[in-house]
C-alpha positions in Angstrom: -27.7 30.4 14.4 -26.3 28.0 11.2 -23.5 25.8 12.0 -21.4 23.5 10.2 -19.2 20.9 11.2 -15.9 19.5 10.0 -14.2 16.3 11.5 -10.3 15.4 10.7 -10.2 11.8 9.7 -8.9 9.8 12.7 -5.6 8.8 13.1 -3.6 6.9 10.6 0.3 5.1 11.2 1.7 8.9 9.1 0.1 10.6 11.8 2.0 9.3 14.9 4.1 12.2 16.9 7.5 12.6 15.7 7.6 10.3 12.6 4.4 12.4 10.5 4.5 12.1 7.0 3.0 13.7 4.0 0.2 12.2 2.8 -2.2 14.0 1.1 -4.4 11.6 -1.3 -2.7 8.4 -0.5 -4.5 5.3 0.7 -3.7 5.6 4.4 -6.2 3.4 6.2 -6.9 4.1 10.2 -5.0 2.6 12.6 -6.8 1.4 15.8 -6.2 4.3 17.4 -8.0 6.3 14.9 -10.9 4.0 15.0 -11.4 5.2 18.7 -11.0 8.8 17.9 -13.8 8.6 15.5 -15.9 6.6 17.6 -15.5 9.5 20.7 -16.1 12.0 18.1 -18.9 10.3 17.0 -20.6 10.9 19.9 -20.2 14.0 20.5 -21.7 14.4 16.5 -24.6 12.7 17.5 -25.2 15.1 20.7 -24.7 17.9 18.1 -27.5 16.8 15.5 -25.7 15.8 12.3 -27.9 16.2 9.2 -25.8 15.2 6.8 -22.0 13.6 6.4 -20.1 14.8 3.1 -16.5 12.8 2.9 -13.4 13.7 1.1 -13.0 9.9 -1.0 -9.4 9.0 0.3 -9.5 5.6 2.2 -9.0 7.4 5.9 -11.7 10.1 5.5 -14.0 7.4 3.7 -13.2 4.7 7.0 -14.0 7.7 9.2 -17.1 9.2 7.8 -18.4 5.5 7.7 -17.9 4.8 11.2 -20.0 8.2 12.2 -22.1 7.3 9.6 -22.7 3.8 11.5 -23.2 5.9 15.0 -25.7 8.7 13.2 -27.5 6.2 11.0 -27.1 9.1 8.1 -25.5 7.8 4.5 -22.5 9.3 3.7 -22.0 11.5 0.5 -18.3 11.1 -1.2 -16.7 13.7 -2.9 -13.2 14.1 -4.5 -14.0 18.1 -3.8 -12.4 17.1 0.0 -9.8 15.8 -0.6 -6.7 17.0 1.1 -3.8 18.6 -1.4 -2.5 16.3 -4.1 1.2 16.3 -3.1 2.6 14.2 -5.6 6.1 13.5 -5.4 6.2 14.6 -1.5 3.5 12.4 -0.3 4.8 9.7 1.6 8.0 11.4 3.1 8.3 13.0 6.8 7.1 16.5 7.1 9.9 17.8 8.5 11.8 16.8 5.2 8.8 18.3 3.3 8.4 21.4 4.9 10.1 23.5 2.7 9.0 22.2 -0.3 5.6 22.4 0.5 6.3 25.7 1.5 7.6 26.6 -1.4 4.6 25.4 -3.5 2.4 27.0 -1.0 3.9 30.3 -1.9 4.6 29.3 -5.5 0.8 29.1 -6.0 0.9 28.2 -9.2 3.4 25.6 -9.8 2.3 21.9 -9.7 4.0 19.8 -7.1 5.8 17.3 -9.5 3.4 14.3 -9.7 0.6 16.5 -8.2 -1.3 19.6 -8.5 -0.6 23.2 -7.8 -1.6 24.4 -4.4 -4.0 27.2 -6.4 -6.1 24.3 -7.6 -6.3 22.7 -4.1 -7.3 25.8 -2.8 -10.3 26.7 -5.1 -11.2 23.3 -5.0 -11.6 24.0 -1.1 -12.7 26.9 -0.9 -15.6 26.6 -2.9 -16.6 23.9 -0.8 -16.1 26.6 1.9 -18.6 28.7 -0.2 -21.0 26.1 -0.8 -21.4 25.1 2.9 -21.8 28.9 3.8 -24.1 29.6 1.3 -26.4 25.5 2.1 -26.5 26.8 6.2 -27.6 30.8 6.0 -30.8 29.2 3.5 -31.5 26.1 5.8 -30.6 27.3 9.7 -31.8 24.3 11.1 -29.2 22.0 9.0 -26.0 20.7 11.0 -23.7 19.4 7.7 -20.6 17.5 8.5 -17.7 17.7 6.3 -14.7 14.9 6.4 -11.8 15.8 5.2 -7.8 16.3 6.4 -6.1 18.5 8.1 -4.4 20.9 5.2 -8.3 21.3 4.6 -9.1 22.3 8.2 -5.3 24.8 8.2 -7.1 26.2 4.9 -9.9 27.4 6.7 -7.7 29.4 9.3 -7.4 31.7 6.5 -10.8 31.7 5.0 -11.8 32.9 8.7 -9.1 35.4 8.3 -9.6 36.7 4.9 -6.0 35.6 4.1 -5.5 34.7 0.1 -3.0 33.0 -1.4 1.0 33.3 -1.5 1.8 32.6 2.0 3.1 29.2 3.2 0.4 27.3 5.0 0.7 27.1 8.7 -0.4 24.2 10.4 -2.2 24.1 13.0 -2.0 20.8 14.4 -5.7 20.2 14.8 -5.4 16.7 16.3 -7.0 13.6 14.0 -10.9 13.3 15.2 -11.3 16.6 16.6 -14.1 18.8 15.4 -14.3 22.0 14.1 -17.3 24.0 14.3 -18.0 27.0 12.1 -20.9 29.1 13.7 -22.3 31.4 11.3 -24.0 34.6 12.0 -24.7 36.9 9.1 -20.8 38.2 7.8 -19.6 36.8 11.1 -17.8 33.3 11.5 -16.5 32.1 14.8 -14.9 28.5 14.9 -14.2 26.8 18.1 -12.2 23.1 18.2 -13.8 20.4 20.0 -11.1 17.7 21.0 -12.7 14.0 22.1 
């Protein structure tokens, strides 16, 4: 059965608990912390059989990808196709004060955020990644792609799974920084399951 993988960059000083911030393409590097979740979850990729490691280019995806890519021996491919929602204005701020907003722009598709882009072209941008993926395991099985990225990326593909389209604010999900997700694919069907360190 195809699979596909996609890792959360590890954890970065906007990700600690209570005091989270937007931060969609800004340069937030790793913190130590984060360094270790990628490490664990590097592991576990190599277990798993990583063919190849496709990286959103914002500095914490990039740090991450190149620490699996140190564990897996397998180059890493950047792409600015990952990268997480351009925010704009918002990035930087804490999520509880952005909430709304970004709520608003969520439903309000098709307004840019001021500064950045309109959640519409974040979400095409995403899901034809999505597509792509789909479409590069059903005609090579035996490939195990790994896709590092952030987690408005990994929220977005609650509703791929779901057939859910746009106008809705986007939930999150809290998928932890270096946990996995793993899209099995079997003909029409997708099931994803979370692997946590």
């Amino acid at each position: 059965m195809p699979h596909f993988y996609l890792l959360r960059h590890g954890q970065t000083a906007d990700d600690l608990p209570g005091k989270e911030k937007v931060t969609g393409v800004l340069a937030t590097p790793l913190n130590q912390e984060g360094r270790r979740e990628i490490e664990k979850a590097s592991r576990r990729l190599k277990a798993i059989g990583i063919t190849s490691i496709t990286a959103s280019d914002v500095k914490r995806a990039q740090q991450s990808a190149e620490i699996v890519s140190g564990y897996l021996g397998i180059p890493v491919v950047e792409s600015p196709r990952l990268e997480s929602w351009d925010m704009g204005s918002l990035q930087g701020i804490l999520h509880t004060s952005a909430k709304p907003f970004l709520h608003f722009f969520a439903k309000n598709y098709d307004v840019s955020v001021p500064l950045g882009e309109r959640f519409q072209t974040f979400y095409l941008r995403w899901k034809s990644v999505w597509l792509a993926t789909l479409k590069h395991v059903r005609m090579y099985p035996n490939s195990r792609p790994l896709l590092v990225t952030h987690s408005q990326n990994l929220d977005l593909c609650h509703w791929f799974l779901k057939g859910q389209g746009l106008g809705k604010p986007l939930d999150r999900h809290e998928q932890p920084p270096g946990s996995i997700m793993e899209i099995k694919v079997n003909d029409n069907d997708l099931k994803m399951r979370i692997i946590n360190g």
